[in-house]
C-alpha positions in Angstrom: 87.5 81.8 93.6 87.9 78.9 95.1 86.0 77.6 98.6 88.1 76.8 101.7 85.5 73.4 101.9 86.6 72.4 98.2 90.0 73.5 99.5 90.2 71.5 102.5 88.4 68.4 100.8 91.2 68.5 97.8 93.6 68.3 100.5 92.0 65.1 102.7 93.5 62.1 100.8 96.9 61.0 102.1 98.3 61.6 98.2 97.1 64.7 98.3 98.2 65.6 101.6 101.6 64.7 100.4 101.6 66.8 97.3 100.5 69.6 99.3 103.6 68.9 101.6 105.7 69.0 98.9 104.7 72.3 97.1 105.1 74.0 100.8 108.8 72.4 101.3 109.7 73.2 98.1 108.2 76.9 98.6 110.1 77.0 102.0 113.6 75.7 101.1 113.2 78.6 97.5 112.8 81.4 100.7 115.9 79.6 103.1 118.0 79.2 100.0 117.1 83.4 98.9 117.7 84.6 102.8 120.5 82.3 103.0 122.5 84.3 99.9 121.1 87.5 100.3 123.0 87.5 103.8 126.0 85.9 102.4 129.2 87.7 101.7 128.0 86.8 97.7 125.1 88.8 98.1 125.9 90.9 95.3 125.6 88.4 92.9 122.1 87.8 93.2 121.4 90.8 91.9 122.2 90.6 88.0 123.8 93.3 87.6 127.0 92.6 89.3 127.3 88.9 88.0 130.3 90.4 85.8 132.5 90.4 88.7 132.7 86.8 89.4 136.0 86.1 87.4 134.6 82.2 85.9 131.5 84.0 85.3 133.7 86.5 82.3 135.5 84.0 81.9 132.4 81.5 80.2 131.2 85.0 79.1 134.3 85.5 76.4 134.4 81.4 75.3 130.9 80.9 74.6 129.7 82.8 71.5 127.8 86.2 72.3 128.3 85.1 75.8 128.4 88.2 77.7 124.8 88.6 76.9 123.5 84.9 77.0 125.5 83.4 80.0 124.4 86.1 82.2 120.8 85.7 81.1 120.8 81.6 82.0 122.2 82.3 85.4 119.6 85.1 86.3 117.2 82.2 84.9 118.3 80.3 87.5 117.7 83.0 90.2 114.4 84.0 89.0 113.0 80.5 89.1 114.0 80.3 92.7 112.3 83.9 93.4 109.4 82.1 91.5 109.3 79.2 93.8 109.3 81.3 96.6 106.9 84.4 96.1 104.3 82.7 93.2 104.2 79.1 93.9 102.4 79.6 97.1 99.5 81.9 95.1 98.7 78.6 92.8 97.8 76.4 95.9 94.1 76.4 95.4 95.3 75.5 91.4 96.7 72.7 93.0 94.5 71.6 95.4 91.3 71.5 92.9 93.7 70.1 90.1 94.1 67.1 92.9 90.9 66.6 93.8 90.0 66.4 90.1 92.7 63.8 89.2 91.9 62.0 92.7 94.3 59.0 93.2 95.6 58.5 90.0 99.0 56.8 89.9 100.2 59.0 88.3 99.0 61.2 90.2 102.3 63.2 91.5 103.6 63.1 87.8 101.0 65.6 86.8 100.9 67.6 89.5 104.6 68.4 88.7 103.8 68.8 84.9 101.4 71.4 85.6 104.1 73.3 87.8 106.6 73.0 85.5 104.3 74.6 82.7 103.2 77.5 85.5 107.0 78.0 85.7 108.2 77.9 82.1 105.6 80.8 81.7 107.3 83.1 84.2 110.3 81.9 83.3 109.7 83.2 79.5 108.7 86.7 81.0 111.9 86.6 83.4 114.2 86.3 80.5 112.2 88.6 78.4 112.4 91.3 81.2 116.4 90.4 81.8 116.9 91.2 78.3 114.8 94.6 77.6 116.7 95.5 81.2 119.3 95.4 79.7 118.7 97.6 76.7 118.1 100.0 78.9 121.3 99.5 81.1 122.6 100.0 77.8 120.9 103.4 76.9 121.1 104.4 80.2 124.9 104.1 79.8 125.2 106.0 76.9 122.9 108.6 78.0 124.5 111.4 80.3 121.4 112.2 81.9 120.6 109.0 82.9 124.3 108.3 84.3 123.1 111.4 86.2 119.7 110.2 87.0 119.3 107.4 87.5 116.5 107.2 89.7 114.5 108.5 86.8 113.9 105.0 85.6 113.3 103.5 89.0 110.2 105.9 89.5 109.0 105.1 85.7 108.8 101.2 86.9 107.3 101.9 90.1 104.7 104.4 88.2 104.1 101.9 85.9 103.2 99.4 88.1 101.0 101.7 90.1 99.0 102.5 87.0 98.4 98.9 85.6 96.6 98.0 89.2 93.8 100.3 87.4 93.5 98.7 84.4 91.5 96.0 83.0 93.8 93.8 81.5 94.8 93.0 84.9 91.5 92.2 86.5 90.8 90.0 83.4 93.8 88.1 83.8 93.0 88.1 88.2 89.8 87.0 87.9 90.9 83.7 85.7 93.5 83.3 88.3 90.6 83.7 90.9 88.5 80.8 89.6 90.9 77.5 89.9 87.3 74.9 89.3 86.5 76.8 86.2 90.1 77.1 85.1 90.5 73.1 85.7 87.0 72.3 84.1 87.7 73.8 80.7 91.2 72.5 80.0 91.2 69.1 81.8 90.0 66.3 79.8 92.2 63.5 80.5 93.1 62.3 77.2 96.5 63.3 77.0 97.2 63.3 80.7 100.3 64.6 80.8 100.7 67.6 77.8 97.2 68.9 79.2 98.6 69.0 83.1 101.9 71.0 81.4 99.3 73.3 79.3 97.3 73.6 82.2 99.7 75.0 84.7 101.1 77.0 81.0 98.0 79.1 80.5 97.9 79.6 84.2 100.9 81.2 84.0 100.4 83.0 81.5 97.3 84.4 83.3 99.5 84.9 86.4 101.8 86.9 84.2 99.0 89.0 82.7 98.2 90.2 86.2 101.2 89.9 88.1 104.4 91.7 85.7 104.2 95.1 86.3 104.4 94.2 90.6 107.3 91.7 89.8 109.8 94.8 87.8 109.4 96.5 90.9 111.8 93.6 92.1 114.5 95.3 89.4 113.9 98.2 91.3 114.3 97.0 94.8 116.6 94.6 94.5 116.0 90.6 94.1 118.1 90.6 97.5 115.5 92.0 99.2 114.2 89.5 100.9 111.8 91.8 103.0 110.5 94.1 99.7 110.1 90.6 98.1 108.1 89.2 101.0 105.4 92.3 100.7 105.2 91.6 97.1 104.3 88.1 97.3 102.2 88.5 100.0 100.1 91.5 97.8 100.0 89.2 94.9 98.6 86.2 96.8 96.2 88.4 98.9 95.0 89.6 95.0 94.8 86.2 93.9 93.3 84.1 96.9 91.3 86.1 99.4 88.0 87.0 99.1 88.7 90.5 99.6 91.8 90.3 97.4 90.1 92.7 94.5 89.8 95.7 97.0 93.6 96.1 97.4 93.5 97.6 94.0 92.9 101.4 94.6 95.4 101.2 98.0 98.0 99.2 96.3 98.2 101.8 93.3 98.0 104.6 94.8 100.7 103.3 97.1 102.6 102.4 94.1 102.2 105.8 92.7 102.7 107.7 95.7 106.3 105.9 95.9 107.2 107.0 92.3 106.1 110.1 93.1 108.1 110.5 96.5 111.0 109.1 94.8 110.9 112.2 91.9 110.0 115.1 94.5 113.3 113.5 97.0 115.7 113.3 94.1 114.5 116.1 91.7 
C-alpha cells in the first residue's frame, strides 16, 4: 500500500497538484449532481427500475430495435458512471498520485492521467451493464414467479448474504491486495512505449482488480437503492477504507458479519 510521503511527494509539482484538483472536482460535482436528483421531484428515475415511466423514454424504447431492453440499459450506463465517479474514483487516488509521480512532467502529462481513468471506468462500466442485464432476468423470473411477487424481499436478503460471504473469501483479498500496492501495480505495466494504450490498460486492469474485490458491496446498491445517497456514502467510504488505509484489511470479519447479520434480520422481520 502505498506511503503518505510517496503520496504527498506525487502530489508536490504544480501539474500534479492540478491533476489531483481535478479528480477531487470531478469526484465532488458526481456526489452534487447524485444529491441533487435524488432530492428532485425525478428521483424515481434514478433508480432503473422506474425509467419506463418517462413517456420519451418508451417512446425511443418501441423505435429503436429491441429497445425496451437496450435503451434502458445505456441510460442506467449513464447513471452508474456518475455513481462511479462519486463512490470509486476517490479509492484510486494513491493510483493516481504514484502514476503522476512516475510520468513526472510530461506534456502530456494530463492526457494520460485521463486515459488511465477512462480504462478504470470502462471496467466498471462493463460490470455495471453486466449486472443491469442479469437484474433484469431476474425482474423477469421474479415476475413470473408467484412467490417472488409475494416475496420479494427474498432476493434482497440473497444479495446482501452474498455480499456478506464474499468479504471471507480469497478471491477478494487477492484482488484488494493488488488494489493495495499502487508502486508495484504502476511498475509492472508502465513502460512508456506506447504511452497512451498502456495508461488506458493501466487504469483497465485496475479496474478490473477493483471489480474483483468491490462487486458483491456495489449489488447491495440494487438493493438499497442508487438514490440512496446516505447507503451509498457508507459504501464508498467501506470500500476506500478496504483499499487505502492501513488498517483497511481488518474491516473484513465486521463488515461480513454486518452484511450477514442484515440478510439475516431482513429474513427473520419478513418471514
Amino acid at each position: 500500500m502505498i506511503e503518505a510521503g510517496p503520496l504527498r511527494r506525487a502530489a508536490s509539482t504544480p501539474h500534479a497538484r492540478l491533476s489531483l484538483a481535478l479528480v477531487v472536482a470531478l469526484v465532488a460535482l458526481a456526489w452534487l449532481a447524485l444529491a441533487g436528483w435524488s432530492a428532485s421531484p425525478w428521483r424515481r428515475w434514478l433508480d432503473h427500475g422506474a425509467w419506463d415511466d418517462l413517456a420519451w423514454l418508451a417512446a425511443l424504447c418501441r423505435a429503436v430495435p429491441a429497445g425496451e431492453r437496450v435503451v434502458p440499459a445505456l441510460a442506467y450506463a449513464l447513471a452508474w458512471i456518475l455513481m462511479i465517479a462519486a463512490m470509486m474514483l476517490p479509492t484510486t487516488l494513491p493510483l493516481l498520485a504514484m502514476f503522476r509521480r512516475v510520468i513526472g512532467d510530461r506534456r502530456d502529462a494530463g492526457m494520460l492521467v485521463g486515459a488511465l481513468i477512462a480504462g478504470y471506468t470502462l471496467a466498471w462500466l462493463a460490470f455495471g451493464v453486466a449486472a443491469y442485464l442479469v437484474d433484469g432476468l431476474v425482474r423477469d423470473v421474479a415476475a413470473s414467479s408467484g412467490f417472488f411477487v409475494a416475496h420479494g424481499w427474498v432476493v434482497g436478503s440473497l444479495v446482501i448474504g452474498a455480499a456478506g460471504a464474499f468479504q471471507f473469501s480469497a478471491l477478494k483479498y487477492r484482488c484488494l491486495e493488488r488494489c493495495r500496492t499502487p508502486f508495484g501495480f504502476v511498475n509492472s505495466r508502465w513502460r512508456g512505449r506506447h504511452p497512451l494504450g498502456e495508461s488506458f490498460r493501466l487504469g483497465l486492469g485496475h479496474g478490473a482488480f477493483c471489480v474483483g474485490c468491490c462487486w458483491a458491496l456495489m449489488l447491495v446498491t440494487f438493493v438499497v437503492g442508487m438514490g440512496s445517497i446516505g447507503w451509498m456514502l457508507v459504501l464508498a467510504a467501506a470500500m476506500a477504507a478496504e483499499k487505502n488505509l492501513r488498517w483497511g484489511a481488518r474491516l473484513r470479519t465486521p463488515l461480513g458479519l454486518a452484511l450477514l447479520a442484515w440478510a439475516a434480520g431482513i429474513a427473520v422481520a419478513n418471514g
